[in-house]
N, C-alpha and C positions, 0 to 999 in steps of 0.2 A: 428855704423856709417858705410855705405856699401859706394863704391863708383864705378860710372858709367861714362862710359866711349862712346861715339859714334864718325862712321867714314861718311863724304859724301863726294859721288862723282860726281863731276856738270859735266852733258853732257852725262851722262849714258842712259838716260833714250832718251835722242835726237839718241845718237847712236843705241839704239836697234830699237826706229822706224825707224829709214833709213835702218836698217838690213831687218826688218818686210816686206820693201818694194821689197829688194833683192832676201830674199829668208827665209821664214818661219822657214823652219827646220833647216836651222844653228842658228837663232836667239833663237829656244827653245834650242837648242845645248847650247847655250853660255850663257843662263841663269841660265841654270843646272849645269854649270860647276863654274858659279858664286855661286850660291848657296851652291853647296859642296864645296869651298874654305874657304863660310864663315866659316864653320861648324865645319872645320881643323882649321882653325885658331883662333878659340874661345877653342876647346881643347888642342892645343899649349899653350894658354894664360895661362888659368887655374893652366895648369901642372907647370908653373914659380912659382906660389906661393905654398908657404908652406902650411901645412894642420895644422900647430899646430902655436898655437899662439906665438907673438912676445914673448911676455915676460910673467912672473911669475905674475897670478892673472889676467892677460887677458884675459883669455878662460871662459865659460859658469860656471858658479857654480852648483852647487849640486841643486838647487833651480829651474834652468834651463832659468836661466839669464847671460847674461854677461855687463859687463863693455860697 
């Protein structure tokens, strides 16, 4: 059982077109800066969870299945 997780944000997308209108290059500027936050902060997440399973008999068997 895997489980997924999503974030939205209302008005983002109104805010970069009034950017787009201001001025180009800041708006590819703040894109890219959005973009590399997500990137951190999906490797932040990750690194919270353990690598090894909760408990005894949870992780993948020999067979190369798990629970």
């Amino acid at each position: 059982m895997s489980v997924t997780a999503s974030t939205e944000i209302y008005g983002l997308k109104a805010a970069l077109a009034e950017l787009q209108k201001i001025d180009s290059k800041t708006k590819f500027k703040a894109v890219n800066q959005i973009k590399a936050s997500g990137a951190e902060m999906v490797s932040r997440v990750a690194q919270t969870y353990p690598g090894l399973p909760p408990l005894s008999g949870m992780g993948p068997s020999k067979k190369g299945t798990g629970r």
